[in-house]
C-alpha positions in Angstrom: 102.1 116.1 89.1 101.7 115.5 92.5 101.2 112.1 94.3 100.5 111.3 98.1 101.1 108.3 99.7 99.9 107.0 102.8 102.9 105.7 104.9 103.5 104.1 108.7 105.5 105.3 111.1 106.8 102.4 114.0 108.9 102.8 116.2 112.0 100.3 116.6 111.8 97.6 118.6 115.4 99.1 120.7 113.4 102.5 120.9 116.3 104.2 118.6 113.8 106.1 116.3 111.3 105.0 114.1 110.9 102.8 110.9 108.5 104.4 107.8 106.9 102.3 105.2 104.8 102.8 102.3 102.2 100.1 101.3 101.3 101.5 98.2 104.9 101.1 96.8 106.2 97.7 97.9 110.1 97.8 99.0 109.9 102.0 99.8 111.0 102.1 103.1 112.8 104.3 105.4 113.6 105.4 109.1 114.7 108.3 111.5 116.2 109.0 114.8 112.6 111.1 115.4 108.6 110.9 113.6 110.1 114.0 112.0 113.2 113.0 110.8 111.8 109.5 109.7 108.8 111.3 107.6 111.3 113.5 105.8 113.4 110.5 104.7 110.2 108.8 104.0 109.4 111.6 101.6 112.9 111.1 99.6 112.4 107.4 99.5 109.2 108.0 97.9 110.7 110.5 95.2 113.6 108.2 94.4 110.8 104.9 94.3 109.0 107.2 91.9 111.8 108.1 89.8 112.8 104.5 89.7 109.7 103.1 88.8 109.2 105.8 86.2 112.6 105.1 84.4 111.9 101.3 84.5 108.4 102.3 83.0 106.4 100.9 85.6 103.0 102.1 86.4 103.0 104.4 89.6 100.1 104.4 91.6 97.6 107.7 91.4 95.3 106.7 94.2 95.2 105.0 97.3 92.4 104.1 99.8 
């Protein structure tokens, strides 16, 4: 199964990097010195939301508009 989330990328307010959130999954955030690095880390902060949320039984969301 494959999801995709929708996520924004911000850059920090002392222009060290960037901060990544995900509205679809409230609490998944993450950040990176560059948009690459940040959207990488985003990507495993979504995987280990998932796997959380799966393991607590929670309902993961399949669609997002």
């Amino acid at each position: 199964m494959s999801l995709r989330f929708a996520i924004d990328v911000l850059p920090e307010d002392d222009g060290g990097g960037y901060y990544v959130i995900v509205p679809a999954l409230p609490g998944c955030h993450s950040q990176g010195r560059t948009i690459e690095e940040a959207m990488k880390n985003a990507k495993e902060a979504i995987a280990l939301h998932v796997k959380s949320l799966k393991k607590q039984g929670e309902l993961i969301p399949q669609k997002e508009r």
